[in-house]
Every structure is written in C-alpha cells, then in structure tokens.
N, C-alpha and C positions, 0 to 999 in steps of 0.2 A: 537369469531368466528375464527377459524382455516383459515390462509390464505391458497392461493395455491402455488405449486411448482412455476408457475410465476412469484406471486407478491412478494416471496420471494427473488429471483431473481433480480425482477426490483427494489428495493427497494435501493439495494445497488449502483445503480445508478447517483439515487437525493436524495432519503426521507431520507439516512442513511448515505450518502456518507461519510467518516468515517474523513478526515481533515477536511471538511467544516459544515459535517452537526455534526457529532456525536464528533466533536473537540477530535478525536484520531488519535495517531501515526506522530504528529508534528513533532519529530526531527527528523526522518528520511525524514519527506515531505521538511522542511528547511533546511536538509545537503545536501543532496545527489543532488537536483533538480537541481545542475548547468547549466545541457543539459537533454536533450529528452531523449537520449540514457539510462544515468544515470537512471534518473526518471521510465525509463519504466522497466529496471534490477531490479532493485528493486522492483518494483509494481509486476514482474512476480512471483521474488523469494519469495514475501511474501503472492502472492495470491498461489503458490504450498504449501507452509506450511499451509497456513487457509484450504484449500481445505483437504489435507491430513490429518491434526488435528484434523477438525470439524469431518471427515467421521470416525475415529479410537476413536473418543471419545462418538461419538453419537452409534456406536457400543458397545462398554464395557460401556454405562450410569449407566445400570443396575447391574454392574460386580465392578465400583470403589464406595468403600464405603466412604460416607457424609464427614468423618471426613480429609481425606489426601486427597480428591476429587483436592487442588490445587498445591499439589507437583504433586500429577501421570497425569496433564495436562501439568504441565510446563516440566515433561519428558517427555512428549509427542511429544509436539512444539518442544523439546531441538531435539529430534532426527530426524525431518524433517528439520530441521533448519542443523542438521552436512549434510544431504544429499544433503540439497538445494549446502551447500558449497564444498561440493566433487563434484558436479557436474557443482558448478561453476568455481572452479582448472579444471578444465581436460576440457569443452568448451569453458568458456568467460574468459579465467584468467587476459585478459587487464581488463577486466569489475570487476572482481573479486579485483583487485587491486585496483581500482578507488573508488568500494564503501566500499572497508576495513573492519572496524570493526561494521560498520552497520549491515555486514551477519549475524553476531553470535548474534547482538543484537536483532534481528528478537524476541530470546527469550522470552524476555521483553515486545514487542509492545503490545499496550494495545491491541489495535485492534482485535490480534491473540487469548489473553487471554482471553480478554470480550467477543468475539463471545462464547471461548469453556464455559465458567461460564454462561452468560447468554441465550446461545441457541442449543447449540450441546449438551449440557449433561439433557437438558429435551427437545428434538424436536426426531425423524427418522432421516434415515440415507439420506435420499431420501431430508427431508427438510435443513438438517444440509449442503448437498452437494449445494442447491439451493443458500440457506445464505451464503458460504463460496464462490462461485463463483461470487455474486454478489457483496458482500464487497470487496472481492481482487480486481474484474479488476475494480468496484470504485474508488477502491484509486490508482490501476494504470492509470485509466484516468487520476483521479489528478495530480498524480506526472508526467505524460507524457506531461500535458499542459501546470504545473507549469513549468515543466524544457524544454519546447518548450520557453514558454515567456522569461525563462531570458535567456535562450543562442541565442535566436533571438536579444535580446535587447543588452544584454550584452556582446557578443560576434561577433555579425553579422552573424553568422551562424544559420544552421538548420539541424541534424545530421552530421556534421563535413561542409557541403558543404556552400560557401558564400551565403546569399542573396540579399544583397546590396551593393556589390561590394566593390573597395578599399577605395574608396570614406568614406563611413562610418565612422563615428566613434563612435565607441560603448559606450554607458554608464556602463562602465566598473563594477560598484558598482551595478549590478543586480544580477554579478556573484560573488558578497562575501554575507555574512552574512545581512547586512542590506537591498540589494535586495530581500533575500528570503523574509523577512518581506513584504514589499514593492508589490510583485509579490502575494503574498497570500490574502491579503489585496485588492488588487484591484480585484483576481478572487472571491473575499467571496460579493466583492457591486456589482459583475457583475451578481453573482447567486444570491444576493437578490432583486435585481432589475428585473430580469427574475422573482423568484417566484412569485411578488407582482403582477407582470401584468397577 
C-alpha cells in the first residue's frame, strides 16, 4: 500500500532516522558534531543535496537507463554537492572552513545515494520531494542535538554563548573523537528506551 505525502515525510523523523535508525552517514554525524552550529551546517547542506537529487532523479527515472543508472546519480549529487559548496564560500565561509572536506564528501553519504537507488528513481516527484525532506532535516535534527550535547558538555557552551559559567569545567573528551562515540551511544539508549515505552 502506497504511503502518503505525510508519512513519507514523517518517517524520516523516527521510523528512518538515518544515524540512528537506518545506521547511515556516521562519519560525518561523528566528525563534524563538535557544536550545534557545525551539526546543523551540515544537516542543512546535506538535506539541499537529498532534496535537490531525489526531485532531478525522480524526474529523469524514466529517461536514465538500468545499466549506468549509478554513475548518472552520483553526477547528480556531485553537482548539488559543488553548488551546496559555492554557496557555502560566498555565505558561511567560517562554517565552510570548519566543516572542510566533509562538503565535497556529501558525494559519497550513503544516505544521499540510498535515498536516489532505493526511492527517488522508482517513487513521483511529489514522493521523492516528501522522502528527501524528511530524511535530511532527520539527520539534521541528529546532528543538531548530537553537536548540542557535546559542545554543551564539552565545551560548556551552546552556540558559542556560556552556559554554566566559569566555574565549569568541561569534559573536554566529548569534543574529540571518542566523545562522539560516547554522545551517539547514549542518544541511540535514550531513543530505544523512548521506542519501547
């Protein structure tokens, strides 16, 4: 049974949520999450590429033939991917800086790719736009709450601004590498414990 534009939608909220539920696009949910700010740059740049992708792919579904169907996706992403990054030079170039070579990697995220393979190149344009809205700003909540917890934690901060004054002292190790572990891992028992009730 065909869902609707809705639950297409809603889906990428909880039921698909793409770090937690559908365990895609970790290394950019584990690099970049140092801060809010970060986490949610990312989250935007990658849900305009999903968004833009799924709609140019779900339109030529009928037009790219079976066989090279995964090169003429991945040129696809590739060039909302260079747009995402010219427009990330010319607005946010601190932001642009900070998250590096993660932009161009966007390519790659599975997330991007799996949506066009498993749903944009057999769905509408109409459902493909629903699905790609809903998975992006999923994983930008993600990555907005991931990189809230550890720069709250590890930082004492919450978009640049203190919250706990000088007093604080931050658990500095939330904002390297093994914090992001740490920070994903406690939001993945905080959503299965939510599920289960």
């Amino acid at each position: 049974m065909a869902k609707s534009l809705t639950q297409e939608f809603v889906k990428g909220l909880w039921e698909e949520l793409p770090p937690f539920r559908l365990v895609l696009g970790l290394c950019p949910v584990l690099a970049v999450t140092t801060t809010a700010k970060n986490g949610i740059g990312m989250g935007i740049a990658t849900t305009f590429v999903l968004l833009c992708s799924n709609m140019l792919i779900s339109l030529l579904r009928n037009i790219i033939p079976q066989k090279i169907r995964i090169a003429c996706f991945i040129t696809i992403i590739a060039t909302f991917v260079t747009v995402v990054e010219f427009l990330m030079k010319a607005y946010t170039y601190p932001l642009y800086l900070t998250l590096g070579i993660f932009i161009p990697l966007i390519v790659v995220n599975c997330i991007v790719l799996g949506r066009a393979e498993a749903f944009a190149c057999k769905n509408g344009v109409a459902h493909s736009l629903a699905d790609g809205l809903g998975i992006g700003l999923g994983f930008t909540l993600s990555l907005g709450v991931l990189g809230s917890f550890r720069e709250v934690l590890g930082a004492g901060t919450f978009f640049g601004h203190s919250v706990f004054g000088d007093a604080f002292q931050p658990f500095t190790f939330m904002v390297e590498a093994p914090g992001a572990f740490i920070g994903l891992g406690i939001l993945l028992c905080l959503m299965n414990i939510v599920s289960s009730k």
